[in-house]
PAKOLTI-404891 format. One record per atom (N, C-alpha, C): x, y, z. Coordinates in nm, 2 decimals. Example, Ala and Ser with C-alpha at 12.3 -4.5 7.8 and 13.67 -1.06 7.14 Angstrom:
2
+--------+--------+--------+
|     xx |     yy |     zz |
+--------+--------+--------+
|   1.32 |  -0.57 |   0.78 |
|   1.23 |  -0.45 |   0.78 |
|   1.32 |  -0.33 |   0.78 |
|   1.28 |  -0.22 |   0.71 |
|   1.37 |  -0.11 |   0.71 |
|   1.29 |   0.00 |   0.79 |
+--------+--------+--------+
This chain:
216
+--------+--------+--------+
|     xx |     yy |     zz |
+--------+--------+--------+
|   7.44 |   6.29 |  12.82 |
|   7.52 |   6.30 |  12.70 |
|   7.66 |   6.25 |  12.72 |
|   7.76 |   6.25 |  12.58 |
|   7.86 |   6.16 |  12.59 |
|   7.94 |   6.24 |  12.73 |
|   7.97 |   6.37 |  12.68 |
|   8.03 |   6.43 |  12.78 |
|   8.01 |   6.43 |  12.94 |
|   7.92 |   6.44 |  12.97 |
|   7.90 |   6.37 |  13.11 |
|   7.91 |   6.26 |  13.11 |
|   7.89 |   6.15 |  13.04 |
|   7.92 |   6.04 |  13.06 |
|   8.08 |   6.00 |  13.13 |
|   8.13 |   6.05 |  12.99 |
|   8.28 |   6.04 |  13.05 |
|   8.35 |   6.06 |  13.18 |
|   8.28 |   6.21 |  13.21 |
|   8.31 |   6.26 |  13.37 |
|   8.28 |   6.14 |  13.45 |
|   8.19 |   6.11 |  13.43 |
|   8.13 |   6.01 |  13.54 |
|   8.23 |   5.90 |  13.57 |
|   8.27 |   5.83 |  13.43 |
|   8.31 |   5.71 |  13.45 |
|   8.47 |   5.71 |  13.47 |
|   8.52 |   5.85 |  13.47 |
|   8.65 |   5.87 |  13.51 |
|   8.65 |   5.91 |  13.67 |
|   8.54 |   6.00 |  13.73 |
|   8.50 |   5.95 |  13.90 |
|   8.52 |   5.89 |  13.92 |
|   8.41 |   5.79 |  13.84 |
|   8.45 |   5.60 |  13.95 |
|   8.54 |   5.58 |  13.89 |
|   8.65 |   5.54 |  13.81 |
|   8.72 |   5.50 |  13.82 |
|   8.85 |   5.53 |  13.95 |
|   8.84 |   5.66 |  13.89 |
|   8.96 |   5.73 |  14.01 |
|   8.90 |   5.75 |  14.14 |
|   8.79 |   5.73 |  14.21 |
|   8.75 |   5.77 |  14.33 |
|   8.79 |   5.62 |  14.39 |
|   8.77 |   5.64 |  14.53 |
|   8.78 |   5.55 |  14.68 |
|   8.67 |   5.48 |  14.69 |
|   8.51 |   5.57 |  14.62 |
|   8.40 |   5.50 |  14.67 |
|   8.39 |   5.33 |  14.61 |
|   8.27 |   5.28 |  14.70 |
|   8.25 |   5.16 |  14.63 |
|   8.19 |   5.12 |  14.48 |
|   8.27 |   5.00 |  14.44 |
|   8.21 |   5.02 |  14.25 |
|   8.07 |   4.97 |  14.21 |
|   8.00 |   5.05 |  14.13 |
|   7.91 |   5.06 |  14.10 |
|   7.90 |   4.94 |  13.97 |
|   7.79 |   4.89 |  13.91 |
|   7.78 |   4.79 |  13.85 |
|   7.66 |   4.86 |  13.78 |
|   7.63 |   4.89 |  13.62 |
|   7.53 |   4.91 |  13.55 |
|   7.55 |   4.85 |  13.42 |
|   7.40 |   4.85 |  13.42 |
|   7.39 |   4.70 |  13.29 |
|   7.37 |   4.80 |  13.20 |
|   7.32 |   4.87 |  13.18 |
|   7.26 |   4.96 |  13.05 |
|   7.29 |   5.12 |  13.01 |
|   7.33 |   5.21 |  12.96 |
|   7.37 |   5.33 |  12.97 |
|   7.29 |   5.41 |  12.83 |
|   7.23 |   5.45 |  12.84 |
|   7.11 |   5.55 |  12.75 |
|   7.15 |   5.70 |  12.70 |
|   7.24 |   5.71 |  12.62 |
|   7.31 |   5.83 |  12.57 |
|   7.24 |   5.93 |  12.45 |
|   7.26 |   6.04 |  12.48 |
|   7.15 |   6.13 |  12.35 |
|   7.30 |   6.27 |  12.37 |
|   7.25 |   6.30 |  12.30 |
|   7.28 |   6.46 |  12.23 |
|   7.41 |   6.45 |  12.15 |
|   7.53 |   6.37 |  12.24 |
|   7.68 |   6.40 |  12.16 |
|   7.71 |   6.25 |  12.09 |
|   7.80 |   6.29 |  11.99 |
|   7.83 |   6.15 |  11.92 |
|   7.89 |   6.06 |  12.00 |
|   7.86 |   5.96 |  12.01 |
|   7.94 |   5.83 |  12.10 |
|   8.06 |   5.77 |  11.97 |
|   8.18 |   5.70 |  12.05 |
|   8.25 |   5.67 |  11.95 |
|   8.30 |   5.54 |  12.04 |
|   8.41 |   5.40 |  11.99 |
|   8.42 |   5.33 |  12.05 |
|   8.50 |   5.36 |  12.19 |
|   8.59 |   5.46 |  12.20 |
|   8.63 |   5.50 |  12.32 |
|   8.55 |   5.50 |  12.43 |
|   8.45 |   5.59 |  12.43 |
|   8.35 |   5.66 |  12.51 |
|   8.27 |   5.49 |  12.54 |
|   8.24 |   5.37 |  12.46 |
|   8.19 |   5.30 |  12.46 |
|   8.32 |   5.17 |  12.57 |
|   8.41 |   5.17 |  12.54 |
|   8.51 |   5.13 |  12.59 |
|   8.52 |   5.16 |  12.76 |
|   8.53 |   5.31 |  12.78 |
|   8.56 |   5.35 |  12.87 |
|   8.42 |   5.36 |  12.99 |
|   8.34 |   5.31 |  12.93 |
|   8.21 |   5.28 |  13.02 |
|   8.20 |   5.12 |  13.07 |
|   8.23 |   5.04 |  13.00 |
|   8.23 |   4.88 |  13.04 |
|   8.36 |   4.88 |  13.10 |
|   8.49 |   4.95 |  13.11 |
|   8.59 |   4.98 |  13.24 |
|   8.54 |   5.02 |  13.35 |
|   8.48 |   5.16 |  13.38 |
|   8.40 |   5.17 |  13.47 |
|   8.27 |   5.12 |  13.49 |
|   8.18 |   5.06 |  13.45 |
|   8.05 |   5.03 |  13.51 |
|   8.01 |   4.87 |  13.44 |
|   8.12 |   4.83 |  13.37 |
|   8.04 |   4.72 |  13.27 |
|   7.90 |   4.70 |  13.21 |
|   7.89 |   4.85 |  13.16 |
|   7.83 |   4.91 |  13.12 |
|   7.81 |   4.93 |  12.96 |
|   7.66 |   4.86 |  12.91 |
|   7.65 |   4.87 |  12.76 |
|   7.60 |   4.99 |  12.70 |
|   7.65 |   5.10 |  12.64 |
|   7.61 |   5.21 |  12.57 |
|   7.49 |   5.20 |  12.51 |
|   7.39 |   5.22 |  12.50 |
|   7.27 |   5.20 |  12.37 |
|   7.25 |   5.39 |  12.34 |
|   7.26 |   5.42 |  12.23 |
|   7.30 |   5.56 |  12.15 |
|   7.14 |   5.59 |  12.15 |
|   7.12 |   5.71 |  12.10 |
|   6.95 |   5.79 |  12.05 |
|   7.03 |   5.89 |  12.00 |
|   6.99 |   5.91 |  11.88 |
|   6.97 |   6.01 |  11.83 |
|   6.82 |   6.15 |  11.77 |
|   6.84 |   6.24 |  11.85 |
|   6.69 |   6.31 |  11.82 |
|   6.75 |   6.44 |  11.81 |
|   6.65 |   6.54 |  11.76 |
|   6.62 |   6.68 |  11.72 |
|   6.49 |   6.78 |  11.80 |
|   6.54 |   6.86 |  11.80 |
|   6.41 |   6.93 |  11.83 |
|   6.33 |   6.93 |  11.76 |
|   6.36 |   6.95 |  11.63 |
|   6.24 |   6.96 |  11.52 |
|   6.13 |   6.82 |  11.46 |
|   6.23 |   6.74 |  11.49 |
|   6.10 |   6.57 |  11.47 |
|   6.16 |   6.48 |  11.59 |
|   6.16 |   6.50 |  11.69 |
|   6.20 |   6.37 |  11.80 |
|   6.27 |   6.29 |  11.76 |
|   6.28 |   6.17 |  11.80 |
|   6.41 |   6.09 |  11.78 |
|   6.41 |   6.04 |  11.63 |
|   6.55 |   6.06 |  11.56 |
|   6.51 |   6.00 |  11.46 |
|   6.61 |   5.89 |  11.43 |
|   6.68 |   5.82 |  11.48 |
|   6.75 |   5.67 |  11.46 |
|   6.75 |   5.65 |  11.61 |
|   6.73 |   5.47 |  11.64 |
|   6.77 |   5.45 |  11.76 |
|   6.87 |   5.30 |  11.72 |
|   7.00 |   5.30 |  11.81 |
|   7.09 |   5.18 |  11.83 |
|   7.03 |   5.09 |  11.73 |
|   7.13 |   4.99 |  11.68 |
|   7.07 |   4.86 |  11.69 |
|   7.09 |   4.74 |  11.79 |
|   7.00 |   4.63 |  11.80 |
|   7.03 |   4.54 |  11.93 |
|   7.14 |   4.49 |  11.94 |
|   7.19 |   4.50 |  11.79 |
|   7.29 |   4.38 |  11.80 |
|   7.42 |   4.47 |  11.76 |
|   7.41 |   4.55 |  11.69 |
|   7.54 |   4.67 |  11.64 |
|   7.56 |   4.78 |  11.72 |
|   7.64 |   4.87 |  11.65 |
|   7.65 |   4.97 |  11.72 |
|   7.59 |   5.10 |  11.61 |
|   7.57 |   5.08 |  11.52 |
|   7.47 |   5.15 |  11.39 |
|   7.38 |   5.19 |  11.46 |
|   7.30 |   5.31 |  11.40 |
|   7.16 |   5.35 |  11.41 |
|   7.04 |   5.29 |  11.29 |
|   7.02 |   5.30 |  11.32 |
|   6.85 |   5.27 |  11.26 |
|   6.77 |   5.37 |  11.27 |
|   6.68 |   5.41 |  11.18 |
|   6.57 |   5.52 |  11.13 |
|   6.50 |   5.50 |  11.16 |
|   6.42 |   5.59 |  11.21 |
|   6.26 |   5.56 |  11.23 |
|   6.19 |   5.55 |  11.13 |
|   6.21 |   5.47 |  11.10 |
|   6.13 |   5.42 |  10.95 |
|   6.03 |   5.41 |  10.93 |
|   5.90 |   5.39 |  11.07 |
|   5.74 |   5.42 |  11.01 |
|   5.75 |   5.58 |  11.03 |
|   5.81 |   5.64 |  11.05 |
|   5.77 |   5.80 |  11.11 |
|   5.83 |   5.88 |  11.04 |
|   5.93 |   5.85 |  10.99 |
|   6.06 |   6.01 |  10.92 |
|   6.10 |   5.88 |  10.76 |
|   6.15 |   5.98 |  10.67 |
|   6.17 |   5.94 |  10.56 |
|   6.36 |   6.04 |  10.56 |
|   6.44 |   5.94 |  10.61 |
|   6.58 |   6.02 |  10.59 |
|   6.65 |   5.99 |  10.50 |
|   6.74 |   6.10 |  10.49 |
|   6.85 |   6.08 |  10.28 |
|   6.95 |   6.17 |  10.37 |
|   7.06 |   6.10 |  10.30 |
|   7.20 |   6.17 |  10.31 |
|   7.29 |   6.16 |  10.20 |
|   7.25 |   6.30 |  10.15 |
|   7.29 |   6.40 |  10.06 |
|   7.45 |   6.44 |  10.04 |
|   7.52 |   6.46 |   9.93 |
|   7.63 |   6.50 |   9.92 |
|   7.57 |   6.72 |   9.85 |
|   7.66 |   6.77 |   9.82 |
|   7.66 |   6.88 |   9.83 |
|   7.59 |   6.93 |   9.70 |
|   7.57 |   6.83 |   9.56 |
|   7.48 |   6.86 |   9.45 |
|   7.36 |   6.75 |   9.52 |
|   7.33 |   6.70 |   9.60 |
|   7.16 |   6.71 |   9.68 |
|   7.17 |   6.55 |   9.63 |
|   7.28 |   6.49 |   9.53 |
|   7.25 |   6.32 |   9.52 |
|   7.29 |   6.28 |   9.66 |
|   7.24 |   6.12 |   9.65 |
|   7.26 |   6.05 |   9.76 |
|   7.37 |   6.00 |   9.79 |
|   7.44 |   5.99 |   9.91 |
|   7.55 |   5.95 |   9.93 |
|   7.57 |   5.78 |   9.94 |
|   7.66 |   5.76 |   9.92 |
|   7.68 |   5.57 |   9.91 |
|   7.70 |   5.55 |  10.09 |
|   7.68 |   5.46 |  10.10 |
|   7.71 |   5.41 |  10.28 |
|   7.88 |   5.43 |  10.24 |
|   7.91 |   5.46 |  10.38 |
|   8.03 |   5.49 |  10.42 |
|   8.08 |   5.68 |  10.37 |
|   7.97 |   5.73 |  10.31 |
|   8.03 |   5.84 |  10.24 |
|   7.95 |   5.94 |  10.34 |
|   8.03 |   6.08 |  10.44 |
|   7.96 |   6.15 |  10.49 |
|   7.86 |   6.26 |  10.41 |
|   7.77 |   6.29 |  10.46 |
|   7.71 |   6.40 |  10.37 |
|   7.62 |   6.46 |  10.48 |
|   7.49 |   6.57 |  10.44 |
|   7.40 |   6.62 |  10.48 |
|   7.25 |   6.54 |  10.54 |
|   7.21 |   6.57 |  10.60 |
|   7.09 |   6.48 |  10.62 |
|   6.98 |   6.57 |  10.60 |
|   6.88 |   6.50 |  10.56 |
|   6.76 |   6.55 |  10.48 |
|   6.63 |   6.48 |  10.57 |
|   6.50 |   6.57 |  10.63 |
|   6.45 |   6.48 |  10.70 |
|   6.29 |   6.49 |  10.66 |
|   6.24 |   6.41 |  10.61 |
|   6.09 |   6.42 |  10.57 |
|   5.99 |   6.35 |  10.66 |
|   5.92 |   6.46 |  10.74 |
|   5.81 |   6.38 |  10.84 |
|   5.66 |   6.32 |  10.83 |
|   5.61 |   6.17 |  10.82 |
|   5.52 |   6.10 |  10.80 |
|   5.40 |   6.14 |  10.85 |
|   5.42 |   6.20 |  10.98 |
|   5.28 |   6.19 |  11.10 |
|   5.28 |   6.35 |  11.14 |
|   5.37 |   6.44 |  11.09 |
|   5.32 |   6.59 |  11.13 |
|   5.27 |   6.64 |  11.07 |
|   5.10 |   6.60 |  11.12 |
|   5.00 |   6.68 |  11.04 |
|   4.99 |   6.85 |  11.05 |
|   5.03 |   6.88 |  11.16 |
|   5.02 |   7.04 |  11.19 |
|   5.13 |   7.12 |  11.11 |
|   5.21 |   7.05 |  11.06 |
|   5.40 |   7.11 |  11.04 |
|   5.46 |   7.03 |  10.97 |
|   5.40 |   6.94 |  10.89 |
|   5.47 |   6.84 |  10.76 |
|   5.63 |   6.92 |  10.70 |
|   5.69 |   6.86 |  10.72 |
|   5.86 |   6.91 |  10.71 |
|   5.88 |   6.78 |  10.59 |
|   5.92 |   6.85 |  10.46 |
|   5.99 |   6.80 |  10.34 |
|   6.11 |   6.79 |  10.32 |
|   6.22 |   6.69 |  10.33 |
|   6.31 |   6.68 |  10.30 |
|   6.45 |   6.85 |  10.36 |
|   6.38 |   6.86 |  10.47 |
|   6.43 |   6.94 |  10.59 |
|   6.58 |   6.93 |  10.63 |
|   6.64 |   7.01 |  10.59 |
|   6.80 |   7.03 |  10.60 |
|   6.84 |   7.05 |  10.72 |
|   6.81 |   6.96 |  10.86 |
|   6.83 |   6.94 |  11.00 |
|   6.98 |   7.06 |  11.02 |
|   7.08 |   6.99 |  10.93 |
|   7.20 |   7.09 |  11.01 |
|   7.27 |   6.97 |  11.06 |
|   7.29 |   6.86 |  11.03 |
|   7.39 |   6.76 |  11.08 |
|   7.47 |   6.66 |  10.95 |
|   7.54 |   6.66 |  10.97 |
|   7.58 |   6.57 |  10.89 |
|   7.60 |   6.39 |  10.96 |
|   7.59 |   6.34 |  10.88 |
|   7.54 |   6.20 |  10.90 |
|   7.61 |   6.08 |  10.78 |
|   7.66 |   5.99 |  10.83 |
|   7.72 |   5.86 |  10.69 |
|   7.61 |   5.72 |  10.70 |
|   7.57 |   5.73 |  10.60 |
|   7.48 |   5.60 |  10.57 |
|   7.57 |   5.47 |  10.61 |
|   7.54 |   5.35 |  10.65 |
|   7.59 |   5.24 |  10.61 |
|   7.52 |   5.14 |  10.58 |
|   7.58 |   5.02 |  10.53 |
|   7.50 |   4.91 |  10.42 |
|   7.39 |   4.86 |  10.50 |
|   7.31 |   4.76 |  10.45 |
|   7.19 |   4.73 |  10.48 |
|   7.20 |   4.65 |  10.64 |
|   7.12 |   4.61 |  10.77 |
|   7.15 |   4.55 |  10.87 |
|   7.10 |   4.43 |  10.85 |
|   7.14 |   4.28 |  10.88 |
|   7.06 |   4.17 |  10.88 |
|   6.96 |   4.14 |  11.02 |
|   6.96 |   4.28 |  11.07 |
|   6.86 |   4.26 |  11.18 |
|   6.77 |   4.33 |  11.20 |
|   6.78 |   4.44 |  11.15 |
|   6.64 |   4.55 |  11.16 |
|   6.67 |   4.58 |  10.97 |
|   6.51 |   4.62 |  10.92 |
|   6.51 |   4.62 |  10.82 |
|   6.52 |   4.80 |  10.78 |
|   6.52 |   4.85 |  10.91 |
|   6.51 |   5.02 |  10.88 |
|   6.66 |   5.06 |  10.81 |
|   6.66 |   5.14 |  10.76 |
|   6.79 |   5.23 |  10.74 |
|   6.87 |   5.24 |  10.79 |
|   6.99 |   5.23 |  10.74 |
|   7.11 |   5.20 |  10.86 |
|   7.20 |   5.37 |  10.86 |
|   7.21 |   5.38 |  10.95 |
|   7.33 |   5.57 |  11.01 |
|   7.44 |   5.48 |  11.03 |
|   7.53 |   5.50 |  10.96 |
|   7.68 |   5.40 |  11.03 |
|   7.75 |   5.48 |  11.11 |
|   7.70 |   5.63 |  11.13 |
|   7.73 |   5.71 |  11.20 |
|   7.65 |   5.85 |  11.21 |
|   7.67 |   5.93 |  11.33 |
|   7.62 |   6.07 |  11.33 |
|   7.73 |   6.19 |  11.33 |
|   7.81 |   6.26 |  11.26 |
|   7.92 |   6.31 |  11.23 |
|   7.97 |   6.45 |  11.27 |
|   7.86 |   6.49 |  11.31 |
|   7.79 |   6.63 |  11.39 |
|   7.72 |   6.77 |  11.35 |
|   7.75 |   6.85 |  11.42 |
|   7.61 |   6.95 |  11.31 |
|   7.75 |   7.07 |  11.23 |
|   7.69 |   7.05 |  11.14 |
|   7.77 |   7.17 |  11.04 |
|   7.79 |   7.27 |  11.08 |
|   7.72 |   7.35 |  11.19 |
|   7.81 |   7.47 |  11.23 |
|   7.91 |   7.43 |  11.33 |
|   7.98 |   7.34 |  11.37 |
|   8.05 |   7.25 |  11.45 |
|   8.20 |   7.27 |  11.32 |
|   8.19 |   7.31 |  11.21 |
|   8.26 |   7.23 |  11.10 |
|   8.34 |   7.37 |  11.06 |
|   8.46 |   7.39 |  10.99 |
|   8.54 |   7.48 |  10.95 |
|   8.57 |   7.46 |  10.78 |
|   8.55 |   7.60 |  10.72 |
|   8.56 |   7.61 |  10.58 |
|   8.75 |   7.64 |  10.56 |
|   8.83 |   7.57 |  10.50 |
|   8.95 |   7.64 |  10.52 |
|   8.99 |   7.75 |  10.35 |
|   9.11 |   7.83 |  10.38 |
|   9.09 |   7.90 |  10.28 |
|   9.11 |   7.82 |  10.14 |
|   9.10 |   7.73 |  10.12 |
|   9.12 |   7.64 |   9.98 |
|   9.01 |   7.61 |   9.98 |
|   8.88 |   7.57 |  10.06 |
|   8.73 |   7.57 |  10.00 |
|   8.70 |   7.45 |  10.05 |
|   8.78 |   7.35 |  10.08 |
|   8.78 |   7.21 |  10.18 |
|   8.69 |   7.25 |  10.32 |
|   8.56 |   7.18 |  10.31 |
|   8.50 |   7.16 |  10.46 |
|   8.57 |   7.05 |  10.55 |
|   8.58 |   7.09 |  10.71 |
|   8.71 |   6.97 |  10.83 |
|   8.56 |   7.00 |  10.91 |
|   8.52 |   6.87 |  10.94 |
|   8.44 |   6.91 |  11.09 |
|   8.55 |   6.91 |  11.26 |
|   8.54 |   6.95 |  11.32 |
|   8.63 |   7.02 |  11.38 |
|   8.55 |   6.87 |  11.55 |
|   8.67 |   6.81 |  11.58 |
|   8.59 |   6.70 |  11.65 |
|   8.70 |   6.62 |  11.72 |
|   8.72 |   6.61 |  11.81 |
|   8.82 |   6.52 |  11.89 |
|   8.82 |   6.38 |  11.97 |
|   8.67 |   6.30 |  11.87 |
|   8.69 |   6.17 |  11.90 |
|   8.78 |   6.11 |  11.86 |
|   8.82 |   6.01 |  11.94 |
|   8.91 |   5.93 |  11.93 |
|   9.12 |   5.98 |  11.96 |
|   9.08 |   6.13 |  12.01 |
|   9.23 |   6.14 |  12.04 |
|   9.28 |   6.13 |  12.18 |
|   9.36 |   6.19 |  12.18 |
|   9.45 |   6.17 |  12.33 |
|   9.35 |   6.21 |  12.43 |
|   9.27 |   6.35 |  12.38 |
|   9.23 |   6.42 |  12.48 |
|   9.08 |   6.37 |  12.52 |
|   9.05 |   6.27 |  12.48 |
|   8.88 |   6.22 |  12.52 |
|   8.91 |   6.06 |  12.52 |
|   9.03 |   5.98 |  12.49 |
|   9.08 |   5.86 |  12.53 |
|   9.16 |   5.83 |  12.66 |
|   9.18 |   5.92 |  12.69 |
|   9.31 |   5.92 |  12.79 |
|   9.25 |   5.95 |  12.96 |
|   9.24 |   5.83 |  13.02 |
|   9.17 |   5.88 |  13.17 |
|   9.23 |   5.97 |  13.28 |
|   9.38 |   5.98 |  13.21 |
|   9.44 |   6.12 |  13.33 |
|   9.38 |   6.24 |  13.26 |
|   9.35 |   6.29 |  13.16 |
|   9.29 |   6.39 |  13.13 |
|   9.17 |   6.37 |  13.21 |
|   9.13 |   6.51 |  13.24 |
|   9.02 |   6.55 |  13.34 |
|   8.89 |   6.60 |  13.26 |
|   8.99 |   6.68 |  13.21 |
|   8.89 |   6.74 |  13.09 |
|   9.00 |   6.87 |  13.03 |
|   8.93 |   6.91 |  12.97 |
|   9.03 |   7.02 |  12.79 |
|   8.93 |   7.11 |  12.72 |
|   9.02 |   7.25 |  12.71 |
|   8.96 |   7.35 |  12.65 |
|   9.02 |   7.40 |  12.56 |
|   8.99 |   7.40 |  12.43 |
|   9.07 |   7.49 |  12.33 |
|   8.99 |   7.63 |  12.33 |
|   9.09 |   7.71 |  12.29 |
|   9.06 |   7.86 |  12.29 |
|   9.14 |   7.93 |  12.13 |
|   9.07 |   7.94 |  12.03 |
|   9.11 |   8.03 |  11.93 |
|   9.15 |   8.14 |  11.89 |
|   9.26 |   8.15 |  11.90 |
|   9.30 |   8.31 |  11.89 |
|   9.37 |   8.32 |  11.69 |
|   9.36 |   8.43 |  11.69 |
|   9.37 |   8.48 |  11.52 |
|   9.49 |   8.40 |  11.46 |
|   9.67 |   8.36 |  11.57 |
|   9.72 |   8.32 |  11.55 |
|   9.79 |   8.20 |  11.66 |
|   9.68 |   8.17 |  11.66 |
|   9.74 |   8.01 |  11.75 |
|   9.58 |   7.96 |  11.82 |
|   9.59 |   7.84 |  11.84 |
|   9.50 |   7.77 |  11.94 |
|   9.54 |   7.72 |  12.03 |
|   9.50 |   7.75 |  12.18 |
|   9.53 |   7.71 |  12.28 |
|   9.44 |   7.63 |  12.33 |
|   9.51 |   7.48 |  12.38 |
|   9.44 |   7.37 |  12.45 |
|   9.47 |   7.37 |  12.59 |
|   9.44 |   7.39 |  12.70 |
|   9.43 |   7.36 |  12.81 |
|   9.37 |   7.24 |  12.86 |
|   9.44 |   7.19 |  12.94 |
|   9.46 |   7.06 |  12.96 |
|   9.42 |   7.03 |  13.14 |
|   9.30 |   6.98 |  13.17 |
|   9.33 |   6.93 |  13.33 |
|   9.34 |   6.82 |  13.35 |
|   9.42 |   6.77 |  13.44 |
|   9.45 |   6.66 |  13.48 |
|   9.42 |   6.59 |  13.59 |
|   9.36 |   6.47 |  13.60 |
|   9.35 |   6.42 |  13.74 |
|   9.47 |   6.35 |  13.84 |
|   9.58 |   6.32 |  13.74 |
|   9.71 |   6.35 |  13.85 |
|   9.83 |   6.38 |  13.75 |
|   9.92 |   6.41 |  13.79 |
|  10.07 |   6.45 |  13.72 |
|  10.07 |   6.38 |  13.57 |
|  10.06 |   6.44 |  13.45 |
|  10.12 |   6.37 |  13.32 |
|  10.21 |   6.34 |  13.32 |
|  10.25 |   6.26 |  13.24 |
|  10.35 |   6.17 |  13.23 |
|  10.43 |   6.24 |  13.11 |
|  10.56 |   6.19 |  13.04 |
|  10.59 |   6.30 |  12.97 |
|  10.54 |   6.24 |  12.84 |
|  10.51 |   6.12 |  12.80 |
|  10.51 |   6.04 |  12.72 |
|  10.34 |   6.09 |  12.69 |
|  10.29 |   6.07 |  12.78 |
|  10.12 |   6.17 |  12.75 |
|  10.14 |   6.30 |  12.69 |
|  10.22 |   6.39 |  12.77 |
|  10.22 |   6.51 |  12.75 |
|  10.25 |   6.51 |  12.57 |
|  10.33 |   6.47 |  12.54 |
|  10.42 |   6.47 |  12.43 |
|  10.28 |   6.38 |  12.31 |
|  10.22 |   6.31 |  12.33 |
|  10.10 |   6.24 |  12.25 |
|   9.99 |   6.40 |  12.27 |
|   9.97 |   6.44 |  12.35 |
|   9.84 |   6.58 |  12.36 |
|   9.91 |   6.63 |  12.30 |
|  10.07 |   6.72 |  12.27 |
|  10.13 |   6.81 |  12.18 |
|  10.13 |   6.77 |  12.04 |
|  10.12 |   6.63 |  11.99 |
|  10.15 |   6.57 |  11.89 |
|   9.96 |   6.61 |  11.81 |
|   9.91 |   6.58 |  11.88 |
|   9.76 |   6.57 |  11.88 |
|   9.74 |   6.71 |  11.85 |
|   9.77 |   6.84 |  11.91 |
|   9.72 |   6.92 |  11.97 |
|   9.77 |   7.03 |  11.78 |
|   9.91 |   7.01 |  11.77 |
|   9.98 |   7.05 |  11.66 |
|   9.91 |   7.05 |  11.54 |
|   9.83 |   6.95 |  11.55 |
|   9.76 |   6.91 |  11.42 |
|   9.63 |   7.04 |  11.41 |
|   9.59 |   7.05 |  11.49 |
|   9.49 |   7.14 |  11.48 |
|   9.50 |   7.28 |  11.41 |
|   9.63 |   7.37 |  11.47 |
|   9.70 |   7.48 |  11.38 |
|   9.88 |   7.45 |  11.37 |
|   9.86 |   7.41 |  11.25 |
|  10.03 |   7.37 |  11.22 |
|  10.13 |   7.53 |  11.22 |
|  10.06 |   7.61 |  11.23 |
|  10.14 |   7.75 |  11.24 |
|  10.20 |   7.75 |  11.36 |
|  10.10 |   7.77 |  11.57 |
|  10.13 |   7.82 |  11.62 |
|  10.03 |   7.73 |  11.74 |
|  10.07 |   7.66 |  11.84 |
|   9.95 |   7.64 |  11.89 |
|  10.03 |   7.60 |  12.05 |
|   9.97 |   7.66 |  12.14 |
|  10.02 |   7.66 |  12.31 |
|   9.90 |   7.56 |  12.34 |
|  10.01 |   7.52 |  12.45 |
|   9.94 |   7.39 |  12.59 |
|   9.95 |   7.48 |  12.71 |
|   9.87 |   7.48 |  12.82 |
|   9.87 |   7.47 |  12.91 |
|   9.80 |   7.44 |  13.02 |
|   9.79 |   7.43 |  13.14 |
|   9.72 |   7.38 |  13.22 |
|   9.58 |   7.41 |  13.29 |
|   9.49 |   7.35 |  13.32 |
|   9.38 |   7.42 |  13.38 |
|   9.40 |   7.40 |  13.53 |
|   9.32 |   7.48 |  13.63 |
|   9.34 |   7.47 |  13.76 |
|   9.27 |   7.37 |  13.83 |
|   9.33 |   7.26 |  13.92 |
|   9.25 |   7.14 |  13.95 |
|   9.10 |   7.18 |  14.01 |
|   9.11 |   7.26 |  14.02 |
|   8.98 |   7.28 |  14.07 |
|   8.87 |   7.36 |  14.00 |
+--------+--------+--------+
C-alpha cells in the first residue's frame, strides 16, 4: 500500500545500503497521488501502476498503460458516480460510487453503495472502459462540519507525506485542538518546521499543537 511504500523509499534513500533498481511498483489499498509517484522513481526509478479493489467485488478499476487514470472493469462491474440526489456526476466532479456486478451469480449486487467516493474523468483514447480520474477515499474517512459542508479529511499532497525528512506523523483529536506529531529522520529545518505549522493550522483554525515523536 501507498503507506508502506513511502517508508520504503525514504529507507533507501536515507540508508548506506547499496541502491536498488525496480522497474515496476504494484500498489493497492491507499490512494496514490503524484508525490508518492514522484518519490518512487527518486528512490527506485520506479513506475507506480495503481489497483484499485474491494472486498465486496475484487478489483474494480486497474491503471491505464499510458496514464495515470483508472479504468473499470468493464466486462465484469457496471460503475456510476453519483452526487447526493443519486444523478451522475460530470468527470472532474467528486461523488459516491455505485457498484453493479455482471458475473455474481450467487450475490448479484445492484448499484451497491461501496462507501468510497470516487471523480469520473473524460473519455481515454486508449482503453475504451470508464475512466476514475481519481479514487478520493472512503466516506467514513470524511468529516460533516457544523454548517452541513462534507471535507474528506486527507493529507496528500502536503508537507507531511511530500517531504523526505518527515519520517512519519500522527494526528491526535482532542475536543479542542488537534495534535500532529511529527518524526523526523534528522533535525528540521526551521523553514520545514514552519511549512508543517502552516499546513498543520489549517486543519483546526482554533487550537492545534506540534510535537515530536521518539526516533525510535
Amino acid at each position: 500500500n501507498g503507506v508502506v511504500l513511502r517508508q520504503i523509499c525514504l529507507e533507501q534513500m536515507q540508508s548506506d545500503r547499496p541502491k536498488l533498481h525496480i522497474g515496476r511498483v504494484v500498489t493497492v489499498s491507499d490512494r496514490i497521488d503524484s508525490g508518492l509517484r514522484h518519490l518512487a522513481r527518486q528512490a527506485f526509478g520506479a513506475v507506480v501502476e495503481d489497483r484499485y479493489s474491494t472486498e465486496e467485488v475484487g478489483y474494480v478499476a486497474l491503471q491505464c498503460p499510458r496514464h495515470q487514470h483508472l479504468h473499470v472493469m468493464g466486462d465484469s462491474l457496471i460503475v456510476e458516480v453519483v452526487d447526493d440526489a443519486g444523478l451522475p456526476c460530470m468527470p472532474g466532479e467528486s461523488g459516491r460510487l455505485l457498484v453493479t456486478t455482471l458475473r455474481a451469480w450467487a450475490q448479484p449486487l445492484l448499484r451497491y453503495d461501496i462507501g468510497d467516493l470516487a471523480t469520473p474523468g473524460e473519455q481515454c483514447e486508449e482503453v475504451v472502459w470508464p475512466v476514475l480520474q481519481q479514487v478520493d477515499g472512503r466516506l467514513r474517512d470524511g468529516v460533516t462540519l457544523a454548517n452541513g459542508s462534507f471535507h474528506m479529511v486527507t493529507f496528500h499532497g502536503t508537507t507531511l507525506l511530500t517531504s523526505p525528512e518527515v519520517r512519519d506523523y500522527l494526528c491526535a483529536r482532542f475536543d479542542n485542538a488537534i495534535v500532529v506529531l511529527v518524526r523526523p529522520a534528522a533535525s528540521l529545518t526551521l523553514e520545514l518546521t514552519a511549512r508543517i505549522d502552516r499546513k498543520s493550522t489549517r486543519l483546526n483554525s482554533s487550537h492545534v499543537k506540534r510535537s515530536r515523536m521518539p526516533s525510535s
